[in-house]
C-alpha positions as CSV (number, residue, x, y, z in Angstrom):
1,X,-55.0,10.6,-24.7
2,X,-53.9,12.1,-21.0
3,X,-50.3,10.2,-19.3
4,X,-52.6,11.0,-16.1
5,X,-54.5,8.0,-16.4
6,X,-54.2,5.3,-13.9
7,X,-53.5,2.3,-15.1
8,X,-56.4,0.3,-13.1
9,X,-58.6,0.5,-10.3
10,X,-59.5,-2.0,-7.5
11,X,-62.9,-0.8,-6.6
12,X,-63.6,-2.2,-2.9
13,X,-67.0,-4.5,-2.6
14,X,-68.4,-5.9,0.8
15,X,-65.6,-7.1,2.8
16,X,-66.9,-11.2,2.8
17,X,-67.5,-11.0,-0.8
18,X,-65.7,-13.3,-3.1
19,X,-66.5,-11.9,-6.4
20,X,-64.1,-9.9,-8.3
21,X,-65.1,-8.9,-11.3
22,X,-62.3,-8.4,-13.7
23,X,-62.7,-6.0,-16.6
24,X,-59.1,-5.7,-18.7
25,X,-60.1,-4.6,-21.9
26,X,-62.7,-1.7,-21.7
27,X,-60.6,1.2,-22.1
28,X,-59.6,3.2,-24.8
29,X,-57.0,5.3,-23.3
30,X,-53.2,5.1,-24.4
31,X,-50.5,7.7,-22.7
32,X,-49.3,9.9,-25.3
33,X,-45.4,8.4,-25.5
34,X,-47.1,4.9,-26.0
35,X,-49.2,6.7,-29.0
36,X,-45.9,7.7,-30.3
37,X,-45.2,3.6,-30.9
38,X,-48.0,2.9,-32.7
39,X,-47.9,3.5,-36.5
40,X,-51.1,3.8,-37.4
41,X,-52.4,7.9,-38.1
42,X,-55.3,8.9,-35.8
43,X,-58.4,7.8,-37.8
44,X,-56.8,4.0,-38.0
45,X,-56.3,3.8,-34.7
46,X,-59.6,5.5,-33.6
47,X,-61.0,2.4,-36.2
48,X,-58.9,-0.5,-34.5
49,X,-59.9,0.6,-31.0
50,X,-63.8,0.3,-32.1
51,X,-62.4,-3.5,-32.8
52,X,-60.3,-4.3,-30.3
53,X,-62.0,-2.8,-27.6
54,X,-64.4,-4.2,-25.3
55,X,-66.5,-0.9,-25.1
56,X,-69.4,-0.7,-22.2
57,X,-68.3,-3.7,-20.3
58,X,-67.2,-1.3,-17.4
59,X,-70.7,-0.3,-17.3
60,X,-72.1,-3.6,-17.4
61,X,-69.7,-4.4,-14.5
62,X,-70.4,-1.5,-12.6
63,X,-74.5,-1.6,-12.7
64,X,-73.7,-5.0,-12.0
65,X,-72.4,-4.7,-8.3
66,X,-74.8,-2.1,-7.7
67,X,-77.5,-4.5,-8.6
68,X,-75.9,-7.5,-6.5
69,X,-77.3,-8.6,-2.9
70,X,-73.1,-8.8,-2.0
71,X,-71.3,-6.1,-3.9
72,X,-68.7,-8.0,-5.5
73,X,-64.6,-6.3,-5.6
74,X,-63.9,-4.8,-9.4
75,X,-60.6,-4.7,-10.9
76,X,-60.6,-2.0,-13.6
77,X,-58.4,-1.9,-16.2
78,X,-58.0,1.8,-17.3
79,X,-56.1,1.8,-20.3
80,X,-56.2,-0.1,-23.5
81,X,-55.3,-3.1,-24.3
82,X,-53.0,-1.7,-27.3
83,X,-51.1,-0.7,-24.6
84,X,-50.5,-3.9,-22.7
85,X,-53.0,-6.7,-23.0
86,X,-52.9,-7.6,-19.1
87,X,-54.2,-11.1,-20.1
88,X,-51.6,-12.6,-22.5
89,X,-48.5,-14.7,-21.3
90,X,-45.8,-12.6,-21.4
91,X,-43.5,-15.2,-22.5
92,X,-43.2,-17.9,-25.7
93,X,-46.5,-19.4,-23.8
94,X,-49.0,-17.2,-25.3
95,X,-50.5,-18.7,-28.4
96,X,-51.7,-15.0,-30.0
97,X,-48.2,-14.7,-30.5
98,X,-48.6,-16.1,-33.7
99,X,-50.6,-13.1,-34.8
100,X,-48.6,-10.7,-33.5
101,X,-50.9,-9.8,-30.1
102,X,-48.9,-11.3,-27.4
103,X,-48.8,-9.2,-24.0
104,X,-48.0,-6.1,-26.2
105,X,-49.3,-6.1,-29.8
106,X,-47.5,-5.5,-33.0
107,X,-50.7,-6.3,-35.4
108,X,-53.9,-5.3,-35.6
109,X,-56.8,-7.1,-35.7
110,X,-56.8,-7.0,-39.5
111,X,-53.5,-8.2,-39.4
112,X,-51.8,-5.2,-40.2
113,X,-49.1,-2.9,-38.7
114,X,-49.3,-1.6,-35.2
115,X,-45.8,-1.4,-34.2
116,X,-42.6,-2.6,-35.9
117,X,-42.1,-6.3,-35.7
118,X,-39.1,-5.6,-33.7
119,X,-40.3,-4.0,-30.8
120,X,-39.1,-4.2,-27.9
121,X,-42.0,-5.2,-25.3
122,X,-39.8,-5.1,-22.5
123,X,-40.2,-1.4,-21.3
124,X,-44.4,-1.6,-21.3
125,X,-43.8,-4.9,-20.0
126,X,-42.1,-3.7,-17.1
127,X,-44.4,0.0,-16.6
128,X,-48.1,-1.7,-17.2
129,X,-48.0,-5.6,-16.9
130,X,-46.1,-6.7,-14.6
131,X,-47.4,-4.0,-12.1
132,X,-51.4,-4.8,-13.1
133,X,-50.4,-8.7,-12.7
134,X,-49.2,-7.8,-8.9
135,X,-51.8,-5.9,-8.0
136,X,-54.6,-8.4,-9.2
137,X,-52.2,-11.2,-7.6
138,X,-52.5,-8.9,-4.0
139,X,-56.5,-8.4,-4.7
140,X,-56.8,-12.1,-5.3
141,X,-55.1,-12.8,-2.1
142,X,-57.5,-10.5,0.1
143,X,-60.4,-12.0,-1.0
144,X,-58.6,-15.6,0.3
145,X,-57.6,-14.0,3.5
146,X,-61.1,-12.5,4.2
147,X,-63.4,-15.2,3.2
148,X,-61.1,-18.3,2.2
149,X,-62.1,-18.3,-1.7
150,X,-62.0,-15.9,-4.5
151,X,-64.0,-16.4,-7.3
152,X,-63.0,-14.2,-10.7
153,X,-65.2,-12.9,-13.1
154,X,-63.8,-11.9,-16.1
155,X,-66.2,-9.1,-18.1
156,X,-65.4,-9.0,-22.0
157,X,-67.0,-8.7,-25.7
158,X,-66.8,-9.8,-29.1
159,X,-68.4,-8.7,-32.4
160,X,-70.8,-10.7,-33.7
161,X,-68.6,-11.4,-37.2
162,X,-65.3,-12.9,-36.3
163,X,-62.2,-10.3,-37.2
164,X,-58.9,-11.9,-38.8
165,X,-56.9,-12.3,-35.9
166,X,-59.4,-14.4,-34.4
167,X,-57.4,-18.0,-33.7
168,X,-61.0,-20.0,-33.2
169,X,-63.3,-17.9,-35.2
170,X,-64.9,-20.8,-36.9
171,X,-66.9,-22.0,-34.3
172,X,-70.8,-21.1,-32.6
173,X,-70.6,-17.6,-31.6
174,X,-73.6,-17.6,-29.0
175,X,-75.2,-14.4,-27.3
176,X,-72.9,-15.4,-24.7
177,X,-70.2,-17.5,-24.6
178,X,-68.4,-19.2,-21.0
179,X,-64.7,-19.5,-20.8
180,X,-63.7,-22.1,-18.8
181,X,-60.4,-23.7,-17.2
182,X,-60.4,-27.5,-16.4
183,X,-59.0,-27.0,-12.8
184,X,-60.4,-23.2,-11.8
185,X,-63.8,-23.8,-13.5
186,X,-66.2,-26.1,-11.0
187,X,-69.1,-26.7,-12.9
188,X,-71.4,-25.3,-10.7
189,X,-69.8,-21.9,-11.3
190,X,-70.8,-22.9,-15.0
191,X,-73.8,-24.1,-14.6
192,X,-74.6,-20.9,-12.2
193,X,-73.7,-18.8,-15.2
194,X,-76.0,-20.6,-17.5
195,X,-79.0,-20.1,-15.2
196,X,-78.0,-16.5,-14.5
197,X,-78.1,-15.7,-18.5
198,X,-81.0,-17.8,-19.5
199,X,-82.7,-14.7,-20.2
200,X,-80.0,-13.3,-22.6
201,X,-80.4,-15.7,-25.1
202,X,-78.0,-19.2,-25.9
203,X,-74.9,-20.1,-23.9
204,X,-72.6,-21.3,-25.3
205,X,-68.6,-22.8,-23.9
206,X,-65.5,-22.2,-25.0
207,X,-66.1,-20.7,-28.0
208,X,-65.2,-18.3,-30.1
209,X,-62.9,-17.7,-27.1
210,X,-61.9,-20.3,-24.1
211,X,-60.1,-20.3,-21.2
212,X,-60.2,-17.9,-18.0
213,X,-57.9,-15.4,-16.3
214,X,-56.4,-16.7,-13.1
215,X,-53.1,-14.7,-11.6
216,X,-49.6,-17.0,-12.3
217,X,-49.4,-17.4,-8.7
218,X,-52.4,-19.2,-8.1
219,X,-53.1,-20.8,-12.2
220,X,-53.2,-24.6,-12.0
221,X,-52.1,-24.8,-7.9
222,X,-54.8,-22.8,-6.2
223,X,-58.1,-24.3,-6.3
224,X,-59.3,-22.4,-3.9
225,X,-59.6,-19.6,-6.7
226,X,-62.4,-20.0,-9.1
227,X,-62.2,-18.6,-12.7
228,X,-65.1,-18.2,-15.4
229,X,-65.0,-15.9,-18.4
230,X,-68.0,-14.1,-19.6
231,X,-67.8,-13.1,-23.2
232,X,-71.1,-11.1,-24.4
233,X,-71.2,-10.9,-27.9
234,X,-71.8,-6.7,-29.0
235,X,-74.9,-7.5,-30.7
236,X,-76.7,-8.2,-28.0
237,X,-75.8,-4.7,-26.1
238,X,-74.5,-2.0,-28.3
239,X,-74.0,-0.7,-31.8
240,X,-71.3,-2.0,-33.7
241,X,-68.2,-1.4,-33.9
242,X,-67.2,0.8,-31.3
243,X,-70.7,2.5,-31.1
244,X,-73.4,3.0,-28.1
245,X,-75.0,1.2,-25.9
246,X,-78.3,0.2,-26.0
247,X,-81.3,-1.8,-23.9
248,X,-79.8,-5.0,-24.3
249,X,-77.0,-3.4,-21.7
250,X,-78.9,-3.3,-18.1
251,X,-80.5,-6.9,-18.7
252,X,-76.7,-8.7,-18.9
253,X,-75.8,-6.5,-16.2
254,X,-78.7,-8.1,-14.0
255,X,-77.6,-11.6,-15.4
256,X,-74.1,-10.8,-14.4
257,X,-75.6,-9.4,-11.0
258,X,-78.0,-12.9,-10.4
259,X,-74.3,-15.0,-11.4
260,X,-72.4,-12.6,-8.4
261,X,-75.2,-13.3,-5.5
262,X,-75.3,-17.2,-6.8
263,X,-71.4,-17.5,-6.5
């Protein structure tokens, strides 16, 4: 667990592609002095990132845009989400505050201990967060300025049995599941995505997770920035938890490939 790591990557695509495919939770990498705030002793921490993280989706999202007619833009989160989650509200907004997982978690997804209750997020608010929201802000922006839309793809996972934390884990938990926003979602983004993953089995909306990633500057104002989050459930592409990948992996990278040249 190396300092050295960069916090993300914005791997270029063609220049008059819209696509960016967002990744923010694929890593498992946490700088040492962030390590040093998390309670948990090595083997329960190695066993909350095979939980937590969404393991293989920056594969998927690479052999994606190598697969793609357009190489779409991919924005790379390079460390875990232990260490800043870069899709939480930073503020009293964020409803997995409740469980303790706001932008930086103090619970784990089994509702114990990760850091002291009164930790101060302020410091990896201000070294991870606020620097990854600018930077996607900026990478949103291009993709405006060079082809007058932007169109985000957000890449994550979820186990096929829902883990305590989950808010909305009651509900269908499909081979793949479409997170939507009311104003950044058109529906022929959705509907593109549902032809795109036909071949992956059921689609499902909104649940066991809803909702899309779209930077504060543009959420609710823009609507030249479309959103849709895919959320591939582990099953389908790798051992569980936190194991290998398997077949199941290149066939939702060529869905997610056919979704980027329909879009």
């Amino acid at each position: 667990m190396s300092q050295t790591v960069p916090s993300f990557d914005l791997l270029p695509g063609a220049a008059d592609s819209p696509v960016l495919l967002h990744v923010p939770h694929s890593s498992r990498a946490i700088p040492e002095d962030v390590r040093d705030g998390i309670v948990l002793d090595d083997a329960g921490l190695e066993r909350e990132l095979d939980h937590i993280t969404d393991a293989h989706t920056a594969r998927i999202a690479e052999e994606a845009a190598a697969l793609a007619g357009l190489r779409p833009w991919r924005f790379v989160n390079r460390l875990s989400r232990l260490v800043v989650d870069p899709e939480r509200f930073p503020d009293e907004r964020e409803e997995m505050l409740a469980v303790g997982m706001g932008a930086v978690y103090t619970r784990t997804t089994h509702k114990g201990e990760l850091r002291p209750a009164d930790t101060d997020p302020e410091p990896l608010l201000a070294r991870y967060f606020r620097p990854y929201a600018a930077a996607m802000s900026e990478a949103v922006a291009d993709r405006l300025a060079a082809t007058g839309r932007a169109v985000i793809i957000d890449v994550h996972s979820y186990p096929a049995q829902p883990l305590p934390y989950e808010l909305h884990g009651s509900g269908p938990r499909p081979p793949v599941c479409l997170g939507t926003d009311a104003f950044h979602t058109p529906p022929e983004l959705t509907e593109a995505a549902r032809k795109a993953f036909a071949g992956c089995g059921e689609t499902g909306l909104d649940s066991p997770f809803a909702g899309t990633y779209v930077p504060l500057e543009f959420y609710g104002t823009d609507a030249r920035v479309g959103a849709l989050m895919v959320e591939i459930r582990r099953d389908t592409y790798m051992t569980e938890p936190g194991g290998p990948a398997g077949p199941g992996l290149h066939r939702l990278a060529t869905a997610l490939a056919a979704l980027v040249d329909a879009v």
